[in-house]
N, C-alpha and C positions, 0 to 999 in steps of 0.2 A: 469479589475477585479483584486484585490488582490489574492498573493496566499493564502490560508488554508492549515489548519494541516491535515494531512493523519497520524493518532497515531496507533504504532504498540506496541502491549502489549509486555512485556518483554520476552526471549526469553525462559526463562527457566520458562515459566506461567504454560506450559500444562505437565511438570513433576509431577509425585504421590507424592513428597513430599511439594509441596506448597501450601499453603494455603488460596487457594482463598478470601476466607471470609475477610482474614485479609487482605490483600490486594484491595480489592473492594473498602474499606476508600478513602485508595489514589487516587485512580480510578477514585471516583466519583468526589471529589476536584479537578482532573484535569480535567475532563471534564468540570466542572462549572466555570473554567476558559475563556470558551467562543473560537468560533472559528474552535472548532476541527468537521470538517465536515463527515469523516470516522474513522473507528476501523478499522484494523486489527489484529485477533487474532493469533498471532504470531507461525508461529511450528506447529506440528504433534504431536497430543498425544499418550501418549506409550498405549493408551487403549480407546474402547468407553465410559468406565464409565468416564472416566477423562475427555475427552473432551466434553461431556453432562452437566455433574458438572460443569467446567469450562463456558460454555455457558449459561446456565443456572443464574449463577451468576452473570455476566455482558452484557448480552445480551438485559434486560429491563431495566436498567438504562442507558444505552445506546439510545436506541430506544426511550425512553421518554424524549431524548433530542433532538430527531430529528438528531438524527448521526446513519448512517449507519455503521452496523456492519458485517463484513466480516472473512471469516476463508480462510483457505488456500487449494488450491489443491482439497479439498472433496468435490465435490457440491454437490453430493447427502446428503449429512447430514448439507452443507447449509441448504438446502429444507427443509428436514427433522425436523430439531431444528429450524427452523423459522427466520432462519438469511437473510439477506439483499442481499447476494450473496456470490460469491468467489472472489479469489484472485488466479488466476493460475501462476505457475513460468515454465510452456511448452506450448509456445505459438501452437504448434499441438495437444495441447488437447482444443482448443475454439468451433471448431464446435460441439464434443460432448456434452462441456459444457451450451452452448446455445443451443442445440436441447434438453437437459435436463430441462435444467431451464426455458425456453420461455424468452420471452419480460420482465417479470415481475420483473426475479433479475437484480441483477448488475452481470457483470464479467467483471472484469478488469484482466489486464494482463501484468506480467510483464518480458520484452522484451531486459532486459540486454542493449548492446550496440547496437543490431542490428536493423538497421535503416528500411531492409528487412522484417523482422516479426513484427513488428509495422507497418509499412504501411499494411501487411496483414490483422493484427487481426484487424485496422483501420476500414478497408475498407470494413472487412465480418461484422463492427458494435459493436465492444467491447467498454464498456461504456468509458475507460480510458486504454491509455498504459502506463505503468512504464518504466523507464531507471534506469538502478543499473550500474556505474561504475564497482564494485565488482564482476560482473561476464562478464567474456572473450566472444569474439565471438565466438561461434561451429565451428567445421569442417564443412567448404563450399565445394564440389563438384564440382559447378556450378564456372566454371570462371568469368561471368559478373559479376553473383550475389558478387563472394568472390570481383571482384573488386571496387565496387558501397560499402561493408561493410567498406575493409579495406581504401578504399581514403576519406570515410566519416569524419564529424564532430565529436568529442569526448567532452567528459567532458559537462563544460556548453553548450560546443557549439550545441551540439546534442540537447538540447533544445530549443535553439532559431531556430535553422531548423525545429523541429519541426511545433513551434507557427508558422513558416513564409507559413509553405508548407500543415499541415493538421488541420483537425477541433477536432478531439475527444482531451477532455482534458488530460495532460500529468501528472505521478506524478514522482516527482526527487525521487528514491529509495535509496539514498546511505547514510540511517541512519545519517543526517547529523548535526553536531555540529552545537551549536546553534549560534558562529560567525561569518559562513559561509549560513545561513539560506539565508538571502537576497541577497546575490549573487545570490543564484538557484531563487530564487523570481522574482529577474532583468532578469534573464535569457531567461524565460519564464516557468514556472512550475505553474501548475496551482493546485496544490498539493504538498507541500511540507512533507518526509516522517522522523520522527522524531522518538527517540528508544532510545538509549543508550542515547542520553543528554535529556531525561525526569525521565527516572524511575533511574540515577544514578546520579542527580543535587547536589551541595554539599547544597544546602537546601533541597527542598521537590519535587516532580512532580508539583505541582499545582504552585508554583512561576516559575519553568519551562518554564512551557506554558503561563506563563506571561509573559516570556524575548521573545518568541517565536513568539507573537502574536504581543510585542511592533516592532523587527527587521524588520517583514513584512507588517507593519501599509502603 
């Protein structure tokens, strides 16, 4: 299987001064670009009317494309606004998460470097684990555990351990430039998670996710 786009909306979307509407344009042209299999809607809003608004706006052009859209962290207002699922970044909030949401959302989960908390959420059934470079391992307690983290695979290589050793699919989190795309693809990522080289392309997003989609053809 090729990997897909995992498209995270930009980071400053759920701020009160931006203007979703006008933004939604782009939005839409880059999704009709083809390929992008998930949304996540990027951040925490400074408020619920913002992130209702914001949801609201992109959450049926989304869904009428047959792409799953996700918010972050809150899954009760997943449920709530009718979204696809969550996207947690503590992988000890899953059980709640799924005794909340049942079978019927997604929750993925993303598990930074640690090789530990991915086999976890794995294994209790999270739809997908994430890997982010960008964030460090916790403080481990636990000797085996700290030593199974720190003798572990990094970077791509945490990827292809991955693919080699579990089933649930993986998405590569580390925002990644789009000349680097195919590497995490070769890797094994079965989602590729892209952001800053979409919504900051020196054309438009929508040619974006055409370089995007040609790298990992």
């Amino acid at each position: 299987m090729n990997s897909e786009i995992y498209l995270l909306t930009p980071s400053d979307l759920l701020s009160d001064d931006k203007n979703v509407e006008q933004f939604k344009a782009l939005y839409t042209q880059a999704l009709d670009r083809g390929r992008v299999s998930c949304v996540l809607l990027s951040g925490s809003a400074s408020n619920p009317k913002t992130l209702k608004k914001t949801v609201e706006a992109l959450q049926s052009v989304t869904q009428e494309r047959d792409i799953a859209f996700l918010i972050e962290d809150d899954y009760e207002n997943a449920k709530t606004l009718g979204c696809d699922g969550v996207h947690l970044n503590d992988a000890g909030r899953y059980k709640e998460a799924r005794e909340y949401l049942g079978t019927d959302y997604i929750v993925g989960v993303d598990c930074g470097i640690s090789r530990h908390d991915a086999i976890l959420v794995g294994e209790a059934g999270a739809d997908y684990v994430a890997f982010n470079n960008r964030r460090p391992l916790p403080e481990i307690e636990d000797p085996d555990v700290r030593e199974f983290e720190e003798g572990g695979p990094k970077g791509l290589e945490l990827l292809t351990w991955w693919q080699t050793m579990m089933t649930p699919p993986c998405v590569s989190m580390d925002d990644i430039p789009i000349e680097a795309v195919k590497s995490h693809a070769d890797a094994g990522a079965d989602f590729i998670a892209v952001q800053t080289a979409i919504w900051n392309h020196r054309d438009n997003p929508a040619t974006a996710i055409t370089e995007v989609n040609e790298a990992i053809a």
